[in-house]
C-alpha positions in Angstrom: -65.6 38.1 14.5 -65.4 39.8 11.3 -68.7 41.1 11.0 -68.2 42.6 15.0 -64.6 44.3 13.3 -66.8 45.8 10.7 -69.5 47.7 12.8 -67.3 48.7 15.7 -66.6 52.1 15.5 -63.5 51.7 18.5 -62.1 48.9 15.8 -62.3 50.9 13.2 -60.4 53.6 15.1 -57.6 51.3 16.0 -57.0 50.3 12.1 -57.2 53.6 11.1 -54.4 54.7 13.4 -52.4 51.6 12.6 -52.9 52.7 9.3 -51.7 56.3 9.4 -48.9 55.2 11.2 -47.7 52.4 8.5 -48.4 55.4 5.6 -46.2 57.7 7.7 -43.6 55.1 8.3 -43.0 54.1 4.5 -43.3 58.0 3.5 -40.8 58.7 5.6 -38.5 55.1 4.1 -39.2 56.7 1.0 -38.3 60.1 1.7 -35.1 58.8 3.2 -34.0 56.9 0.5 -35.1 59.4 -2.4 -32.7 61.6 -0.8 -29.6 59.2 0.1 -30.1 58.4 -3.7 -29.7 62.1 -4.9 -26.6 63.0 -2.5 -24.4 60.1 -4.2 -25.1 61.0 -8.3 
C-alpha cells in the first residue's frame, strides 16, 4: 500500500494539492490573526 502511494504519480498529485491547500489555510490563520493582534495594541 505504501510502496503503491510512493510510485503513483495520480497519488502524489492528490497529496500535493492537499498539501497546498493546508499551507494556504494556515497562511491565511496566520495572516488573520497577525493582523487582529496589531489593530488592538
Amino acid at each position: 500500500m505504501l510502496h503503491l502511494l510512493l510510485t503513483d504519480p495520480v497519488a502524489w498529485g492528490s497529496v500535493l494539492g492537499i498539501l497546498i491547500i493546508v499551507i494556504m489555510c494556515a497562511y491565511y490563520a496566520y495572516m488573520f490573526i497577525h493582523n487582529s493582534g496589531d489593530e488592538t495594541k
